[in-house]
N, C-alpha and C positions, 0 to 999 in steps of 0.2 A: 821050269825055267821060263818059260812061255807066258806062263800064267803073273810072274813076277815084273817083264817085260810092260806087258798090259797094265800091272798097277800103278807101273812107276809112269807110263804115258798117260794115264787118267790123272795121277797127281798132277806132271807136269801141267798139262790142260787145265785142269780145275785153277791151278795157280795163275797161269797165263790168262784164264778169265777172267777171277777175280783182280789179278795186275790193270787188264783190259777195262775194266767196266768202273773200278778206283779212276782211272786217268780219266777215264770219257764223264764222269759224276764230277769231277772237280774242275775240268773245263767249261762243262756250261755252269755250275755255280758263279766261277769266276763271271763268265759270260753274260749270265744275269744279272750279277751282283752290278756290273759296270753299265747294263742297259738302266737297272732301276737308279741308279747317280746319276744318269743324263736324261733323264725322264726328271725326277726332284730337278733339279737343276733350271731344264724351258720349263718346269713349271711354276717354280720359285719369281723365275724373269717374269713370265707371262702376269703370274700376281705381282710384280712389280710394275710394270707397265701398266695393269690394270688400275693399278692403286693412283698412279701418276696420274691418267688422263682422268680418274675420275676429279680428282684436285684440278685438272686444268679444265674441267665443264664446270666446277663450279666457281672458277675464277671468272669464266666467260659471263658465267650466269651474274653471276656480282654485277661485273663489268656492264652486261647492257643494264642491271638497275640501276647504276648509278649515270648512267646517257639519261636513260628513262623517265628519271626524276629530276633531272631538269630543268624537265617541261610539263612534269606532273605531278602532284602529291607520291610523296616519298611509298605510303602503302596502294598507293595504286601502281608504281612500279611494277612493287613484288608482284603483287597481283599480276600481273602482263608478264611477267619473268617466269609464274608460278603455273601459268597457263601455258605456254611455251612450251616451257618441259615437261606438264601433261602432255598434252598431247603431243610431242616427240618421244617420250615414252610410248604412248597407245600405238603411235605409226609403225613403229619398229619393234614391238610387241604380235602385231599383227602379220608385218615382215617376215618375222622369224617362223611363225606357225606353219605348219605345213597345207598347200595348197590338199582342200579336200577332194576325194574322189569324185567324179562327177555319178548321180543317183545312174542305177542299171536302168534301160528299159523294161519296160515291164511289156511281155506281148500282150495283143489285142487276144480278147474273152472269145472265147470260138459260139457260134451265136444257136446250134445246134448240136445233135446226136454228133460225137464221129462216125466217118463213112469207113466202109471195109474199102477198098480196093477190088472187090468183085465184080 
């Protein structure tokens, strides 16, 4: 009788885990599921935004060739417009890289034998 007691609390158990570990597996799916929609999401916006200002540098860019030209032949604008955003490229190219480590010391060359301590 004892022995039948034990089986029936091991099923129960086993059941109650498997019940257990079903609920705790579909909570965080759900959980994930809803972190990676709001992730897609700012990142969708972010490449939107990205997409806009890049359209509005090069509206800028336009804009000062045509100040530019003016007062100057129309391809030496671009030229000056073309140079511009080089190097505003290269500065913030630069910007972004990581400040290098500075080199270790190197110690000074010992100029003899080592001495014992005796």
């Amino acid at each position: 009788m004892e022995r039948m007691g034990e089986h029936i609390n091991e099923q129960v158990t086993d059941e109650l885990a498997g019940r257990v570990t079903h609920a705790v597996r579909e909570t965080l799916r759900e959980e994930f599921t809803a972190s990676v929609r709001a992730q897609r999401r700012r990142a969708t916006l972010y490449a939107g935004a990205g997409a806009a200002a890049l359209y509005a540098g090069a509206a800028a860019a336009l804009a000062l060739g045509l100040v530019l030209s003016l007062g100057i032949p129309d391809w030496g604008a671009a030229l000056v417009v073309a140079a511009v955003l080089g190097v505003t490229a290269l500065l913030l190219r630069n910007a972004a890289r990581p400040a290098k480590p500075a080199a270790p010391a190197v110690p000074p060359m010992p100029t003899g034998p080592p001495t014992t301590g005796a």
